[in-house]
C-alpha positions as CSV (number, residue, x, y, z in Angstrom):
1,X,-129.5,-62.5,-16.0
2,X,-129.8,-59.4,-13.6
3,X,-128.6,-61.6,-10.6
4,X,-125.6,-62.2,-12.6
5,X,-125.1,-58.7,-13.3
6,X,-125.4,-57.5,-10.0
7,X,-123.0,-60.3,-9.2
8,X,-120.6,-59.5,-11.8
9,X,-120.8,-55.8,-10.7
10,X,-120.0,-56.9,-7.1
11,X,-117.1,-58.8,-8.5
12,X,-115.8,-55.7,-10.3
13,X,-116.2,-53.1,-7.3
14,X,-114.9,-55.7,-4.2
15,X,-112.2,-58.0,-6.0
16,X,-111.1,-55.6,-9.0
17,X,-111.6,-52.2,-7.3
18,X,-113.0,-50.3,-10.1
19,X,-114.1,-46.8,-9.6
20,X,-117.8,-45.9,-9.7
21,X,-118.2,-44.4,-12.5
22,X,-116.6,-47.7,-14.5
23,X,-119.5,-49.3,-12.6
24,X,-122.5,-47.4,-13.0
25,X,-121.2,-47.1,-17.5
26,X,-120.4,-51.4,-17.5
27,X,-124.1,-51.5,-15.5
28,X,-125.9,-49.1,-17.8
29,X,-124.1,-50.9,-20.9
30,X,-125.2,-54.9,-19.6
31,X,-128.8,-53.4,-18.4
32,X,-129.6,-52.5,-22.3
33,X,-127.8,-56.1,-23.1
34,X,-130.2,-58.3,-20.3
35,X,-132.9,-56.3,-21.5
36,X,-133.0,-57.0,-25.4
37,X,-132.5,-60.6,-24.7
38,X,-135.2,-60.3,-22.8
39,X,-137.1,-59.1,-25.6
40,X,-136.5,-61.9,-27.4
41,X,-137.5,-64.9,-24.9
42,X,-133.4,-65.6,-23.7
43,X,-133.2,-65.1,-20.2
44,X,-130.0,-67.6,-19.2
45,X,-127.0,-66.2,-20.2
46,X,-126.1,-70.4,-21.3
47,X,-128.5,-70.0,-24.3
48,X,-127.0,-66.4,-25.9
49,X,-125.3,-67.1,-29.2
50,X,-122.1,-65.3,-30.9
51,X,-124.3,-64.3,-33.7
52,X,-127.4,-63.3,-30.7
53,X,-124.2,-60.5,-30.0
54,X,-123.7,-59.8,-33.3
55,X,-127.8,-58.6,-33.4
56,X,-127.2,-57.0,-30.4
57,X,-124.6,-55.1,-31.7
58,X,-126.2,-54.2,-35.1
59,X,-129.0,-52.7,-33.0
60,X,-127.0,-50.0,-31.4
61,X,-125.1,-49.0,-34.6
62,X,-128.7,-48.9,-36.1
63,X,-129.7,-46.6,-33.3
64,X,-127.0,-44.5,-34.1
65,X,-124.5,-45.0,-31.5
66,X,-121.4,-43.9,-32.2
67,X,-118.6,-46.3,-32.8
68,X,-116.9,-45.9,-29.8
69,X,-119.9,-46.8,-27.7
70,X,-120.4,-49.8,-29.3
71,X,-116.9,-50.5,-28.9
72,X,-117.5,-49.7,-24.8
73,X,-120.4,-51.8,-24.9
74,X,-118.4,-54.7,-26.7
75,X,-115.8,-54.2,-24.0
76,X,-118.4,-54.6,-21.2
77,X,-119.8,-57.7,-22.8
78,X,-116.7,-59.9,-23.2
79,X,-115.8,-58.9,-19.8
80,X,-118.9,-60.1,-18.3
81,X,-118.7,-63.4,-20.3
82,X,-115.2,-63.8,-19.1
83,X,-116.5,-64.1,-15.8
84,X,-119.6,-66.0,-16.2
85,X,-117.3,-68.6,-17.6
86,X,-114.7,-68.9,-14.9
87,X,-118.0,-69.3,-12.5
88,X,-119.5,-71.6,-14.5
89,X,-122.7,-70.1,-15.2
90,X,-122.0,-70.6,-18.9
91,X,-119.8,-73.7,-21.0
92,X,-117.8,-71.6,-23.2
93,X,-117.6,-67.9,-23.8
94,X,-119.0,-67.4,-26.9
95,X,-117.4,-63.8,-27.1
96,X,-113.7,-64.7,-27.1
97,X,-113.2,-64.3,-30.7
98,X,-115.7,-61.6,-31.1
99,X,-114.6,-58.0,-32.7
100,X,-116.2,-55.3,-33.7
101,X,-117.1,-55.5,-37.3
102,X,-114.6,-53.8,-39.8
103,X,-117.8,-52.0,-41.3
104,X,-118.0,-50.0,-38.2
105,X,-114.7,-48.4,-37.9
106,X,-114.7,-44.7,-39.2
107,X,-112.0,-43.5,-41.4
108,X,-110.6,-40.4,-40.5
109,X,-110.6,-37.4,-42.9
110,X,-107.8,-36.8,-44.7
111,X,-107.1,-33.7,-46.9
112,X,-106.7,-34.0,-50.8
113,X,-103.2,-33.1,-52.7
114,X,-104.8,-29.5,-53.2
115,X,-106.1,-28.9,-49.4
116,X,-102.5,-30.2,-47.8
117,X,-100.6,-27.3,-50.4
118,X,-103.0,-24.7,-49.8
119,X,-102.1,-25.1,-46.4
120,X,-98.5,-25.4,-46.8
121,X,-98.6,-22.1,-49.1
122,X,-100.2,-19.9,-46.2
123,X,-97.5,-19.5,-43.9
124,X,-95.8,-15.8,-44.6
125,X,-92.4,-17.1,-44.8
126,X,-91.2,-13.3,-44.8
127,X,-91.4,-13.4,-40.9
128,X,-89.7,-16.1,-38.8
129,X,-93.0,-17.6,-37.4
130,X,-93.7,-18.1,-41.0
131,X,-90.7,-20.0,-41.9
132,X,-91.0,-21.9,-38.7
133,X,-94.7,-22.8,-39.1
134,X,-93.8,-24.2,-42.7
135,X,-91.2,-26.1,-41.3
136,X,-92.9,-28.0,-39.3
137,X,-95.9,-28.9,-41.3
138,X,-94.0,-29.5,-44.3
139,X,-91.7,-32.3,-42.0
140,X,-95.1,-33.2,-40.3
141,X,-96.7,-33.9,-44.4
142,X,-93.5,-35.7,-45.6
143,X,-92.8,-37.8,-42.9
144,X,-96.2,-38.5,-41.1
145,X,-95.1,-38.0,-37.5
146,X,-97.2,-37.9,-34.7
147,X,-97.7,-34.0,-33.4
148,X,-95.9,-35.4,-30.1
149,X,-93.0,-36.6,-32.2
150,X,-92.7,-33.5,-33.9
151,X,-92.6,-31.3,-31.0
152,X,-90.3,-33.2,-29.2
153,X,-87.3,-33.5,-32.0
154,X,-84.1,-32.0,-30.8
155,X,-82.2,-29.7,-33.3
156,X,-79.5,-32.6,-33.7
157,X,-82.1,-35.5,-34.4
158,X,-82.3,-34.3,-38.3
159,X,-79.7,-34.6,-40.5
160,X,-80.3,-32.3,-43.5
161,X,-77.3,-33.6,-45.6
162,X,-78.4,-36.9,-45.9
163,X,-82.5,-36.9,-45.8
164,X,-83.6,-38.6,-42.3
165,X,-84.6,-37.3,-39.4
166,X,-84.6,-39.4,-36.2
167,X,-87.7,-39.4,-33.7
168,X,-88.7,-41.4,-30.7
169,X,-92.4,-43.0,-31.3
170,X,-94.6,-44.6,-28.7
171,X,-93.3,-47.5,-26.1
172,X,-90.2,-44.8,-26.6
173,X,-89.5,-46.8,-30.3
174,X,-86.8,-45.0,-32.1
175,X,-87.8,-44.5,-35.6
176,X,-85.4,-43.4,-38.6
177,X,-87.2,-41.5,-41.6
178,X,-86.6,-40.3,-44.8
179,X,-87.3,-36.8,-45.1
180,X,-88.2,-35.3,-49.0
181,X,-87.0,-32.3,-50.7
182,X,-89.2,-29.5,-49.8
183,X,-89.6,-30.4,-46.4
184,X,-85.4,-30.4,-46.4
185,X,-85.2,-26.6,-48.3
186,X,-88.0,-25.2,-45.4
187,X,-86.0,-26.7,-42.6
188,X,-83.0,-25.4,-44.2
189,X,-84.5,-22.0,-44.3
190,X,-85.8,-22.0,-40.8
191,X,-82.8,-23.3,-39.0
192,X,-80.1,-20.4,-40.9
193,X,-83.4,-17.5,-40.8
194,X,-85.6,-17.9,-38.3
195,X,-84.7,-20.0,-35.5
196,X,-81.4,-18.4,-34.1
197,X,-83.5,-14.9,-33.6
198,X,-86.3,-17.2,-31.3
199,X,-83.5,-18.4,-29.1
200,X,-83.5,-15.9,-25.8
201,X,-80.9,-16.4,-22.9
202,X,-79.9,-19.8,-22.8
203,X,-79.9,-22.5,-25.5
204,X,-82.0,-24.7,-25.9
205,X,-81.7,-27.6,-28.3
206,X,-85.3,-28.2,-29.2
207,X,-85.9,-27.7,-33.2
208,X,-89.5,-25.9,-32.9
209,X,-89.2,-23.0,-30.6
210,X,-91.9,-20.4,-29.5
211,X,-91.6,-16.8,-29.6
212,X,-90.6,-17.3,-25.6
213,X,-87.7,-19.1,-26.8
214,X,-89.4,-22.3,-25.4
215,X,-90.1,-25.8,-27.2
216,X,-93.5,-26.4,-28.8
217,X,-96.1,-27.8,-27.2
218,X,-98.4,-29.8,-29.0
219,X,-100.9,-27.5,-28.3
220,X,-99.4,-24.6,-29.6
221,X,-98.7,-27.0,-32.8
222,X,-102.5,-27.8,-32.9
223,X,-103.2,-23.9,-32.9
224,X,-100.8,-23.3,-35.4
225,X,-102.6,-25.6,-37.7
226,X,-106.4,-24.4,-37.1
227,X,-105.1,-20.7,-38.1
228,X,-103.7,-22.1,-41.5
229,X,-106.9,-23.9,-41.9
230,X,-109.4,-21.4,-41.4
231,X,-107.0,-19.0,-43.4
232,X,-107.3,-21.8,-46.5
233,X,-110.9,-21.6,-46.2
234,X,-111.0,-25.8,-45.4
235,X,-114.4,-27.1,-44.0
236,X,-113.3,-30.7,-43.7
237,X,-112.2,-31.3,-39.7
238,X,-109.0,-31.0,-39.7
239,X,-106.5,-32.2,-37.0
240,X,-102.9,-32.6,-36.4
241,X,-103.8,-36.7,-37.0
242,X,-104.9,-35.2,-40.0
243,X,-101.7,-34.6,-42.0
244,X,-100.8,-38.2,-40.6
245,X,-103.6,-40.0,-42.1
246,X,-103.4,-37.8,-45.3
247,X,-99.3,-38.5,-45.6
248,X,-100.3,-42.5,-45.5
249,X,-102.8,-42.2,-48.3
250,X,-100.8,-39.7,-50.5
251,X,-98.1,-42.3,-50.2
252,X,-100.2,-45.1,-51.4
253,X,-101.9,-42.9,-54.2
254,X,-98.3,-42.7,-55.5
């Protein structure tokens, strides 16, 4: 099988241009692969099973590879059976309906009723950064927008006096949502109290502003949220997927 390895990675660097590093990770990934078949007496690549894969695979997530790894390795492997099958080293490829087992995919963390309010709560909505800080998270909790989403809505994209707010997703999607009560009265608060006094010369029609008078970034966002975190005493990893994740099972709690 290392002949067709080295062929394969020939393939990949002359006819598919890959870069070296993509090389050297797909080698290091089909060198553990040759060598546990090895192991166990299977040599030609014609006599690997789909449930000889599914072994494989249980070895690394034994060893304590991280999902992703596996899924990189998986990657590596169909690829490599794609092509011993259009050369005809192999009859079928036994990995085209092969995917990672559903076992194996880590659920994110996601904060409990009394986390996401402690949160919410330790904004000081005395000061504008306050009021804008709990704006934003409380839209972010009732809608469950992506941080990109959220830093990108225009002051005119939600519409307080009927509940929605309208934001452009991925594969620029337009997406209408429903936006809840309390996430309404701190937007309400923000856009009357706080955000004309961040606007500096010029307007600017972005809802979250800096204290430059700028729009958000979404790493500004993402600092935002580790200061309320740390100040509500949270040990669970917390990210601005977080509050997504948490909004999707709070919803189906309810």
């Amino acid at each position: 099988m290392k002949e067709q390895i080295k062929e394969f990675l020939d393939y990949l660097s002359i006819e598919r241009g890959l870069s070296k590093n993509t090389l050297e990770s797909y080698g290091r990934d089909l060198g553990k692969y040759a060598a546990y078949f090895k192991k166990h007496g299977i040599q030609n690549p014609d006599g690997i099973k789909r449930q000889d894969i599914q072994n494989f695979l249980m070895t690394l997530k034994d060893s304590k590879l991280n999902t992703s790894s596996i899924a990189r390795n998986l990657v590596a492997i169909k690829v490599f059976h794609r092509y011993l099958t259009t050369q005809r080293y192999v009859k079928e490829d036994v990995t085209s309906v092969l995917e990672t087992p559903k076992l194996w995919k880590t659920l994110p963390d996601v904060l409990d009723l009394s986390e996401v309010e402690a949160i919410l709560e330790k904004p000081n909505t005395l000061k504008k950064q306050g009021l804008r800080d709990r704006a934003a998270l409380e839209l972010m909790y009732a809608t469950g927008m992506r941080v990109s989403e959220l830093v990108n809505l225009k002051v005119n994209d939600v519409h307080l006096d009927v509940g929605f707010a309208r934001c452009i997703g991925k594969g620029q999607k337009e997406r209408i949502i429903p936006v809840g009560r309390k996430a309404i009265e701190a937007l309400q608060k923000y856009l009357t109290k706080a955000r004309p006094k961040f606007l500096k010369k010029g307007e600017s029609n972005a809802l979250f502003l800096t204290r430059l008078g700028k729009p958000m970034s979404r790493q500004s966002f993402w600092m935002v949220i580790k200061r309320y975190v740390r100040e509500a005493r949270i040990k669970k990893r917390v990210t601005p997927h977080t509050f997504r994740h948490s909004f999707a099972t709070h919803l189906l709690q309810r």
